[in-house]
Each structure stands twice: as C-alpha cells, then as structure tokens.
Phi, psi and omega in degrees: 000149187257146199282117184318169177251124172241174171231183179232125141280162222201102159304167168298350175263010193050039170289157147299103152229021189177118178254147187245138196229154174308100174346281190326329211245336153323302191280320173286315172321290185305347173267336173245026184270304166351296163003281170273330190282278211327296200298315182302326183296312187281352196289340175252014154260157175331132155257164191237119195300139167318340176286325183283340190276319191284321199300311170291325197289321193286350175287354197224008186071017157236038181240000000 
C-alpha cells in the first residue's frame, strides 16, 4: 500500500510547526487513537477464557 502523503509547515529557521496530512491517513489516527482510549478505559475489566466465548457464540448459532 502506498504511504498517504504529508507536508510540513515550517518557520523561518525551518523548525517543523505543523504538519498536513492525507484525510485518509487523518482518519485512521483518530481510529486507533479511538482504540486506545477503549482498551485503556476497558483494561481493568474481567476477561472470559476463549472457550466460553465460543461456547456462548455457538449457543446462539453464531459460530
């Protein structure tokens, strides 16, 4: 896949002060940026052993 395209704004000594970025590429930041705030939000709940997931999903037809 080819890597979205960015620029760089630039002061006068050419420090980097702002960068433009592809919509696309925009849009996937803000999606796992989504992401993380879930998993950090979710990180101290209970988990369910993979057997129990299937063991349920298959209770319901939809494994």
């Amino acid at each position: 896949m080819k890597q979205p395209k960015s620029e760089f704004i630039t002061d006068a000594n050419g420090k980097k002060k702002a960068v433009i970025l592809d919509i696309s590429l925009y849009q996937e930041i803000l999606e796992d940026l989504e992401d993380l705030r879930l998993l950090a939000e979710r990180k101290d709940e209970a988990t369910i052993p993979l057997s129990e997931v299937e063991k349920r999903l298959k209770a319901r037809g939809l494994l």
